[in-house]
C-alpha positions in Angstrom: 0.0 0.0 0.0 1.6 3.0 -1.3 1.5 6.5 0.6 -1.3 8.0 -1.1 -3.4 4.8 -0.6 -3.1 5.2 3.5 -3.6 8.9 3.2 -6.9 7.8 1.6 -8.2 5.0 3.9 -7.0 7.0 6.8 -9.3 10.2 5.3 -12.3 7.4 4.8 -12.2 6.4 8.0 -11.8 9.8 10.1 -15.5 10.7 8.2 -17.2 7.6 8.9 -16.4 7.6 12.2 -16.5 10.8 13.0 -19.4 12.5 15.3 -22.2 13.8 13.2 -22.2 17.7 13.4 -25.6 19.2 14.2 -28.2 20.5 11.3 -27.7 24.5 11.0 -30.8 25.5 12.7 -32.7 29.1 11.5 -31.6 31.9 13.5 -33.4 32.1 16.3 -33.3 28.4 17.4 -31.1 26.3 19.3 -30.4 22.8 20.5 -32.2 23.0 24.5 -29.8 20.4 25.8 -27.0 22.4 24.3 -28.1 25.3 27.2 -29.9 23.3 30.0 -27.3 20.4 30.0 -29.5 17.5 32.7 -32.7 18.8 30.8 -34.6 15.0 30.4 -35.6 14.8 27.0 -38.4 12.0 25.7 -40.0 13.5 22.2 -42.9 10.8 22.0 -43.1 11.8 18.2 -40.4 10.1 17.8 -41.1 7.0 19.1 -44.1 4.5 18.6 -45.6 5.5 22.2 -47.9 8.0 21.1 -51.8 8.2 20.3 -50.7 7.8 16.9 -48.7 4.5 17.2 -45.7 5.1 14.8 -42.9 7.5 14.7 -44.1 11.1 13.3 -43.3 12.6 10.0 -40.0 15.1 10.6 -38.5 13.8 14.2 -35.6 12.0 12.8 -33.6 11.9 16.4 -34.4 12.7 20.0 -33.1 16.4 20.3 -35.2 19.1 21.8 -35.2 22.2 19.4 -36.5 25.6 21.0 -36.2 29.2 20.4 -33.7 30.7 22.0 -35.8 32.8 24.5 -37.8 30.0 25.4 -34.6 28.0 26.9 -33.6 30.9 28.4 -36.7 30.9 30.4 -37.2 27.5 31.0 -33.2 27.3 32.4 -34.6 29.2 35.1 -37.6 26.6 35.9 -35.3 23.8 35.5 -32.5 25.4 38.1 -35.5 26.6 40.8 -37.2 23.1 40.6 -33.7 21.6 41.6 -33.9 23.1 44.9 -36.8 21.0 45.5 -35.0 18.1 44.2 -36.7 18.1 41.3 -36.5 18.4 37.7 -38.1 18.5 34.2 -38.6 15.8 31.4 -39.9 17.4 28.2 -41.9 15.4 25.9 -42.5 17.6 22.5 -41.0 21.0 21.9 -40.7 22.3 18.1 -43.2 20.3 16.0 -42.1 20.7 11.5 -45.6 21.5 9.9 -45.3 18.3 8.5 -45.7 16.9 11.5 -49.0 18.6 11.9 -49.7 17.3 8.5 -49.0 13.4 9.6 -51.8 14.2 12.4 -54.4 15.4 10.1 -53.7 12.4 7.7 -54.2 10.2 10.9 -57.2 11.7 12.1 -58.8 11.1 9.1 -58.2 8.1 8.4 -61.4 6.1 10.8 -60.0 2.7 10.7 -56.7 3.0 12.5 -57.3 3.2 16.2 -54.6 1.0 17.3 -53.8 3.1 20.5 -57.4 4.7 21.4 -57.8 2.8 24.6 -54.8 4.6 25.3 -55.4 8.0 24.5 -58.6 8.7 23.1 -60.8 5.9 25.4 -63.5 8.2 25.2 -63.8 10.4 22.2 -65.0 9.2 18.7 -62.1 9.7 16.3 -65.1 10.8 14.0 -64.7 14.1 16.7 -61.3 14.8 17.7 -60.8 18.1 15.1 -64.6 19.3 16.1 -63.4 18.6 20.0 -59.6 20.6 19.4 -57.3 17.8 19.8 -56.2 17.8 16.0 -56.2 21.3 14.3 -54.2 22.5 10.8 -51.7 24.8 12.7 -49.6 23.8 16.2 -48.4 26.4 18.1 -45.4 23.9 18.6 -44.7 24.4 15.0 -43.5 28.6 15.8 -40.6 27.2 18.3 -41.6 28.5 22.0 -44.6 26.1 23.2 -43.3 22.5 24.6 -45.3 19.5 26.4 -43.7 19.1 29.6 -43.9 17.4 33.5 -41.8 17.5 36.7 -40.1 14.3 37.5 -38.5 13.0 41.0 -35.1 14.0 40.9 -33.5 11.5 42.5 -35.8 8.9 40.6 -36.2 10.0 37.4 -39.8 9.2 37.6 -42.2 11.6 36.6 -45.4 12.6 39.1 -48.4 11.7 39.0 -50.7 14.3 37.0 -53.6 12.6 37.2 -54.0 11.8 33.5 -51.3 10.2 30.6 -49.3 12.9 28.9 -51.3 13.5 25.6 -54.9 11.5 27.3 -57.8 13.3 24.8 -60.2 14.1 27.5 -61.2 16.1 30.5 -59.4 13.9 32.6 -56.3 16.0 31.0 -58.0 19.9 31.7 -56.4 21.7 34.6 -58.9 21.9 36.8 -60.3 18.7 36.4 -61.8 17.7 39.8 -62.1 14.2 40.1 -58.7 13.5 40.5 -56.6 13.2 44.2 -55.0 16.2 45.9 -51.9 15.0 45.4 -52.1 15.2 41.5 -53.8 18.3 42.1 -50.5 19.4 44.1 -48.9 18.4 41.4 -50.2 20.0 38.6 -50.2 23.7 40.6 -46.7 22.9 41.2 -46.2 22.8 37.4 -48.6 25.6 37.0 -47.1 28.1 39.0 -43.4 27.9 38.2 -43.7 27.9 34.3 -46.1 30.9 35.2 -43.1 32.4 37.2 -41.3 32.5 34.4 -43.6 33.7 31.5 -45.0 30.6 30.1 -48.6 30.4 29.7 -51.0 26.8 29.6 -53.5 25.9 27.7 -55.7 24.8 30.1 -57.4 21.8 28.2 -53.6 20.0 28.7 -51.8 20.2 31.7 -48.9 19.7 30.1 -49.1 22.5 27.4 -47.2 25.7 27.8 -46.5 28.8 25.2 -43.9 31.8 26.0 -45.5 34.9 26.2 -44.3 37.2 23.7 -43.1 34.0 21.6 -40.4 35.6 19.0 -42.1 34.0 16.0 -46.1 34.3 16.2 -46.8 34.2 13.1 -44.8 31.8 11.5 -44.6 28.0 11.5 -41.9 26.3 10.4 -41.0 23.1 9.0 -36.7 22.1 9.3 -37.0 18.6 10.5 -35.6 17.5 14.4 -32.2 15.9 13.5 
């Protein structure tokens, strides 16, 4: 093997093996986890454990994208829930359009209810655009609204809320009542520090939170999570 050859092979190898860099992101956005370093990070989209059943159109890896102002924020959450030995576990954060897209496909297709004991027990599929769950446009899809819970920090495991993260039904609102003061604690707890710090709920999900003032609030994108 001559010089040139090893020179080659070597080169070969270094990019194969080499880490893969991150996607340039639009201005504005930025990796979460590249800020908020122990930030737990679960996008169900991109698994199969969602009320879907499959991995969703555009989440091609488990990275949590944001706009830059909402990590800022949500740093601050994260760091004042640690003094109650506690922290957060995100589930969905910036959503592609396409994403959407995958939903409304779903939704209208009748047949495929493989997870609605699940998710949906309750709610005809027939109604879930008329009832809000599916719409054309996500605020996820503008960058600064994210699913999110509080989990045990020593555990890892997440409190009880009363209701599975993305449950279709009242069972999920915030004020549900038939549900024990404990997840009631729970969900104020949540309530009250992402209020601290400028997010606000929608109050049909628990889980659901938007940054006021948002930087983009017009405009849904659709760069794929990679």
């Amino acid at each position: 093997m001559n010089f040139k050859t090893i020179i080659l092979v070597i080169c070969i190898a270094f990019f194969a093996f080499a880490p893969k860099q991150s996607q340039d992101l639009p201005e504005g956005f930025i990796y979460a986890k590249d800020i908020i370093k122990d930030l737990d990070v679960e996008l169900r989209y991109y698994t199969t454990n969602n009320f879907v059943g499959d991995t969703i159109d555009g989440y091609k890896a488990n990275r949590l994208i944001l706009t830059e102002q909402t990590v800022e924020k949500l740093k601050f959450v994260q760091e004042e829930l640690h003094h109650q030995n506690l922290c957060l576990k995100v589930y969905d954060g910036y959503r592609p359009q396409r994403a959407v897209n995958h939903f409304i496909r779903w939704a209208r297709d009748l047949n495929d209810t493989i997870n609605k004991q699940q998710f949906y027990p309750e709610v005809n599929k027939r109604n879930l655009f008329r009832a809000g769950y599916i719409a054309s446009r996500s605020g996820h899809s503008r960058g600064s609204t994210l699913d999110l819970t509080i989990t045990n920090g020593e555990t890892g495991e997440p409190l009880d809320m009363g209701s599975p993260y993305d449950f279709f039904g009242e069972q999920s609102w915030v004020d549900y009542k038939d549900i024990t003061e404990e997840q009631k604690k729970n969900r104020q707890l949540l309530q009250n520090v992402m209020l601290k710090y400028n997010f606000r709920n929608y109050p049909k999900e628990w889980w659901h939170f938007t940054l006021r003032w948002e930087p983009f609030p017009k405009t849904y994108f659709d760069f794929e999570v990679e």
